[in-house]
N, C-alpha and C positions, 0 to 999 in steps of 0.2 A: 485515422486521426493524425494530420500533420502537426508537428511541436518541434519549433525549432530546428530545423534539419534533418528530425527523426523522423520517420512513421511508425507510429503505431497500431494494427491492426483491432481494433475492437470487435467486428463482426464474426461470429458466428464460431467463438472457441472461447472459453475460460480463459484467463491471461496471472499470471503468478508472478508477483510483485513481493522482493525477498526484504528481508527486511536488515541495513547493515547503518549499527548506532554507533557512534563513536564517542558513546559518554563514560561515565564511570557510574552512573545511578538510576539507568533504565532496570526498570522492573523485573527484566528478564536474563537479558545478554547484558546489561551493566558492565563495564570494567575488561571486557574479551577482547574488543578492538581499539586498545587505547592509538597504540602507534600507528603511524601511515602503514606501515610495512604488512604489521597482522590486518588492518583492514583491507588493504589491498589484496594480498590471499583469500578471505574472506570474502571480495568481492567475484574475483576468478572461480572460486569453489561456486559461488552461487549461481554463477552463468557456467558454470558444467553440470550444475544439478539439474539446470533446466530452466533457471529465473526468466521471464520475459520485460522485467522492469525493476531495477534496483533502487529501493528510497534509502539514501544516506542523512541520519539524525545524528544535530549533536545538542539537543538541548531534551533530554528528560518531559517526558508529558505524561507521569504516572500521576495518580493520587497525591497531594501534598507534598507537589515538590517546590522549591525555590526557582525561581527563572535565572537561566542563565544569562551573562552579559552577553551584548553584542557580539564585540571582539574576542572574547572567549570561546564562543559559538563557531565564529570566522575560523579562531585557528584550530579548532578541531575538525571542523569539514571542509576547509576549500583544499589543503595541500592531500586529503582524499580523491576528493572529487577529479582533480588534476589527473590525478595519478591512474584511477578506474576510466577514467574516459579517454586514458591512453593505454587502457590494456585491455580495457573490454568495448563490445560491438554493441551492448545492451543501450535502450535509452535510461538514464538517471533522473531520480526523485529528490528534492530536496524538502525533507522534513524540519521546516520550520514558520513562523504565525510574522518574523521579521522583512520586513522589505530590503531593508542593505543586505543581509544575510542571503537573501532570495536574488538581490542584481548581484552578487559577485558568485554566486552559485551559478547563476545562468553565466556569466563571463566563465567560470571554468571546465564549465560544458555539460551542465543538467540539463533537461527540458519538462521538467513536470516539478511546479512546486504543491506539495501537500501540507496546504494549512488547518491544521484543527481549529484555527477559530473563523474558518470561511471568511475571508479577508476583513474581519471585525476588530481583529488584535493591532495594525497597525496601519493608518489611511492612507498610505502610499504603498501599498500591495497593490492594490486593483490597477492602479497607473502601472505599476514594473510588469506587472500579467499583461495589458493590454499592450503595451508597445512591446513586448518583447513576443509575443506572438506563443509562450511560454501554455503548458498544460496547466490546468488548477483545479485539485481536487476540494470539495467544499465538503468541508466535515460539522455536522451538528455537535453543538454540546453544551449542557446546561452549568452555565458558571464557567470558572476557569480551572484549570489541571489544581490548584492547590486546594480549591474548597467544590469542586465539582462532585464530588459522591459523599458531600457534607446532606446525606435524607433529600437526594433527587425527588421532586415532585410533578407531575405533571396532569392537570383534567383531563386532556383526552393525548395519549403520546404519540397516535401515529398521526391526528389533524394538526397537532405542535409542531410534529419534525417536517412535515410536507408544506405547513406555512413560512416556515423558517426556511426550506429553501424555495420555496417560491418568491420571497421576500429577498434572499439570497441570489436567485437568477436575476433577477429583476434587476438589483442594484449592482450587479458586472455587468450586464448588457449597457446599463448607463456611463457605466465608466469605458465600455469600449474595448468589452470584451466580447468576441464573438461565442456564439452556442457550443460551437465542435470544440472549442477549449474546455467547457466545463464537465467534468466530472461530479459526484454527488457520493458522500460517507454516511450514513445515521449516525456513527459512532458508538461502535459498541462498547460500552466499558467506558463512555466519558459524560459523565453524569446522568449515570442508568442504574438501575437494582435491578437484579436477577432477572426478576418479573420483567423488566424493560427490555433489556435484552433478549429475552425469550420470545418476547412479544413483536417485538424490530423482526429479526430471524426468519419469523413464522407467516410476517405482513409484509416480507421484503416486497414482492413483489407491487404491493399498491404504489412505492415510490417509480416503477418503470415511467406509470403515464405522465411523469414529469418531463420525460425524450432526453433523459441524461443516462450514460453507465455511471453502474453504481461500483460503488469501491467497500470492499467490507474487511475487518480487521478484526479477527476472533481472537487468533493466536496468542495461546497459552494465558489468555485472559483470568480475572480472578472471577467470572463468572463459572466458567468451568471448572475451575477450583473448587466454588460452594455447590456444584452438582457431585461432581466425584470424591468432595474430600480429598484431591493429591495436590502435592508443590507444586512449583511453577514448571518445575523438569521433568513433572511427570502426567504433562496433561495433551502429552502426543497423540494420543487417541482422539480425547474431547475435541482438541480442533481439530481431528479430521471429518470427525460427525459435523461441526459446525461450515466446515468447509465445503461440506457434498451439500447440505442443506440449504450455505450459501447459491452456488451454484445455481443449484435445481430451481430455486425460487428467483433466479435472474441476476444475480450477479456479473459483474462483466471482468473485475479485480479481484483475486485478497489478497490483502499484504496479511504473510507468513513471517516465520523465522526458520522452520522447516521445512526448506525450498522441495527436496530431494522428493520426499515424499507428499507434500503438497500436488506436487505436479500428476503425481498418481491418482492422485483422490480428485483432484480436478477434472485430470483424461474421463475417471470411470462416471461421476457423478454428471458431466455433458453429455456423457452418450447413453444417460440411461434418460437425462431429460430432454434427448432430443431423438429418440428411438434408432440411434447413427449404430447400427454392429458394425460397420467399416469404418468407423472412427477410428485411427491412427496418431499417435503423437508425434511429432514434428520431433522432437529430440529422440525418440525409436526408431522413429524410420533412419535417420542421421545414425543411429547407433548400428543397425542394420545395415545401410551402407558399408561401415565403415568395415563390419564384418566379413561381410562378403569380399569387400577388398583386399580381407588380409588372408582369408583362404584363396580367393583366387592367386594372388602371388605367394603363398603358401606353394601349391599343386604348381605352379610355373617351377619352380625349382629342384622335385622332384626328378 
């Protein structure tokens, strides 16, 4: 997948998409990377952990939350985004549904915008993707973040979310966007019940035959929450079950918060669904390298 200057590889590995918010009222990490400075660390840690795609948010998309303004949004993520796309090699997400938001992100050096409302939330997104040659992930979700898990309903949920983006390709291909741009979300956890999500999870696979990767977002969700009974800080495990499960049924993305160990559970969970025992991870073998290089000049000085 070429995006903006980047490539990005999709074929035939897990790919681990970290997730770095720069709000104060995200669900999770809320309030941790207020200043340029901690998110930028934050960015660097997550490309040592192992990230292969960093999505930088500044506008909240939980449950019942208030939208944030334009310019508001601007200044907590572009003097980021500057700043990571001059200290890291990763390619950059921008988590937002705004089209200015989205052209001045790409002018400061992202190349994948990740919109939850699959370019519905504002009619000059599809034109900023198409000319700018930009990634776009299209996320399902029923309503909008503030009244979206207001009793989700659905007749049939997995021929809803596979018409919805079929209806969804259809109308970027007319505005001039090509296929290898698109990416495809179900959105877990954005106007879904238990049962939805469980259900998405277990049917990921029926959305492959649409010829898109898919992108999945489990992480530390409140689904997981009402299976386990634990807070948000403590449902490390739960997405990692959600993440091997991802995988195995065809995922190509998930955006994490738990980059470190994501990666792990990614490595194990492709090579069990692709029968690979000589499966190696690209950050191991690099670590392995690095090893050996320092024993070898170790033993030279001897």
């Amino acid at each position: 997948m070429h995006i903006v200057g980047k490539e990005l590889c999709l074929e035939n590995r897990g790919l681990v998409m970290g997730i770095l918010n720069v709000t104060p009222d995200s669900f999770s990490d809320g309030g941790q990377h207020l200043s340029t400075a901690a998110a930028v660390a934050r960015a660097i840690e997550l490309e040592e952990e192992g990230a292969d795609v960093i999505d930088i948010g500044g506008e909240s998309t939980r449950p019942g939350v208030v939208p944030t303004s334009l310019e508001e949004e601007c200044r907590r993520v572009l003097p980021v985004i500057e700043q990571v796309a001059k200290r890291t090699s990763l390619p950059l997400s921008i988590d937002t549904s705004k089209a200015e938001v989205a052209k001045r992100a790409l002018g400061a050096g992202v190349s994948i915008i990740n919109d939850v409302t699959a370019l519905r939330g504002d009619p000059e997104m599809a034109s900023v993707v198409a000319q700018s040659g930009a990634g776009i992930i299209l996320m399902h979700m029923q309503g909008t973040p503030r009244d979206m898990q207001d009793s989700p309903l659905y007749l049939s949920l997995l021929n809803e979310v596979g018409e919805f983006f079929r209806v969804q390709i259809a109308l970027a291909h007319e505005a001039g966007i090509h296929r290898d741009q698109i990416l495809l979300d179900p959105g877990i956890g954005f106007g879904k019940t238990l049962a939805h999500n469980l259900t998405l999870l277990h049917h990921l696979k029926d959305f492959l035959d649409l010829g898109h990767p898919l992108v999945i977002g489990p992480s530390r969700k409140s689904f997981l929450g009402q299976i386990l009974q634990r807070p948000v800080d403590q449902r490390l495990m739960g997405t990692a079950a959600a993440v091997a499960i991802a995988i195995i049924h065809g995922a190509t993305i998930v955006r994490v918060h738990d980059v470190a160990e994501m990666v792990q559970v990614v490595r194990v969970a492709q090579a069990i669904r692709d029968g690979n025992s000589s499966a190696v991870p690209i950050h191991a073998t690099q670590t392995r390298n690095a090893a050996l290089a320092t024993i070898a000049t170790a033993d030279r000085g001897r």
